[in-house]
C-alpha distance (Angstrom), angle and dihedral (degrees) to the residues before:
residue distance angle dihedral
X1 . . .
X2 3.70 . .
X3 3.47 122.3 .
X4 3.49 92.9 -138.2
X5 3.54 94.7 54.9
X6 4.72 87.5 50.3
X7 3.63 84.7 56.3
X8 4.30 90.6 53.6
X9 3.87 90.8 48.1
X10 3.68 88.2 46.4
X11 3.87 92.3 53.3
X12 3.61 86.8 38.8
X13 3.70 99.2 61.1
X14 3.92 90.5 32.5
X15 4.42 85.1 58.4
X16 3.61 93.7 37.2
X17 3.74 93.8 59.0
X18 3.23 88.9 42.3
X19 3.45 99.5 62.8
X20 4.18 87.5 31.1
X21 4.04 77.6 68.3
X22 3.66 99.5 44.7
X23 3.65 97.3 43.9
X24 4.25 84.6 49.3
X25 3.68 90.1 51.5
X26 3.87 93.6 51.9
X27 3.52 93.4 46.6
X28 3.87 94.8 58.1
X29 3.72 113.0 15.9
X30 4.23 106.8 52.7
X31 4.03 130.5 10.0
X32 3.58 97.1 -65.4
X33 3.45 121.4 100.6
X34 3.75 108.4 130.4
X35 4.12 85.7 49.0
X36 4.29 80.2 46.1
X37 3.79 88.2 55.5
X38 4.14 93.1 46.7
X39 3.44 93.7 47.6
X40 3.99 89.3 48.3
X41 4.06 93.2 47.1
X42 3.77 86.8 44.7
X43 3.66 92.3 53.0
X44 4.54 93.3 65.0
X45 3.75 79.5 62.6
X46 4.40 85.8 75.6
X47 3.62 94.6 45.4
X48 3.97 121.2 100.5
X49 3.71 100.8 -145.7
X50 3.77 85.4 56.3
X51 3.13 98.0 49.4
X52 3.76 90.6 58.1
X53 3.19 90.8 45.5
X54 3.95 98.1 61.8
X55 3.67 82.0 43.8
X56 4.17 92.2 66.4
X57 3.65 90.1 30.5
X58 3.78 106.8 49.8
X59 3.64 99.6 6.3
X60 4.07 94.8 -119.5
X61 3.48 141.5 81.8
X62 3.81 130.9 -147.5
X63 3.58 105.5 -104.9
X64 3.84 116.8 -119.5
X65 3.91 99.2 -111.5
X66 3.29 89.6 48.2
X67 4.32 81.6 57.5
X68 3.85 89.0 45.7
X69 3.72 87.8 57.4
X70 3.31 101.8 45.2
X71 3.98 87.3 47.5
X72 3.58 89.7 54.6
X73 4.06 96.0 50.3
X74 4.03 86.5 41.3
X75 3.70 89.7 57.9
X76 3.85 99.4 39.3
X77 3.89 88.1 45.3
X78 4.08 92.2 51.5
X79 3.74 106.5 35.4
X80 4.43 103.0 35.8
X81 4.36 95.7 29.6
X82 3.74 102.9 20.3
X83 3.61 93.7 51.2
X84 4.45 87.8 -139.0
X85 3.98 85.1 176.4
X86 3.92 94.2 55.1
X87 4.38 87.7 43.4
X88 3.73 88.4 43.1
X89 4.21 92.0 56.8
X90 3.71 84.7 45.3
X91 3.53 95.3 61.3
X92 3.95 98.3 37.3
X93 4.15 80.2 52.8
X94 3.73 88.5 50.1
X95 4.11 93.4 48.2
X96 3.73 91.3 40.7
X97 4.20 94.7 66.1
């Protein structure tokens, strides 16, 4: 396997749970849950295995700038409009007592 293509996964996984987290946090900490849900379809897009698995299934993948993109709107949409700071103090508020 190519190196190049280790390091991809790696960032892959590392974004995906990324947004896995974000879109968690919106769905239970604020007054978005259908925008919590998005972000944590959104995020199996990052993950290798599914990846491959569109691949079998549909006989495709979704190109990597495409990924970038999308990466780029996911993290405008949840840091500047969804206000991911503001959710994230709620929930540390909620887990400290």
């Amino acid at each position: 396997m190519n190196k190049n293509w280790i390091v991809w996964d790696v960032i892959g996984w590392l974004f995906g749970l990324a947004v896995f987290a974000i879109g968690i946090i919106n769905m239970f900490w604020g007054n978005d849950f259908g925008f919590g849900v998005f972000l944590l379809l959104l995020s199996f897009l990052y993950f290798p295995p599914v990846n491959v698995l569109i691949k079998k299934r549909f006989g495709f993948t979704v190109h990597y700038l495409v990924k970038i993109f999308l990466g780029i709107f996911i993290l405008w949409a949840a840091l500047g409009v969804g206000e991911l700071f503001d959710k994230i103090d709620l929930m540390l508020i909620d887990f400290s007592g």
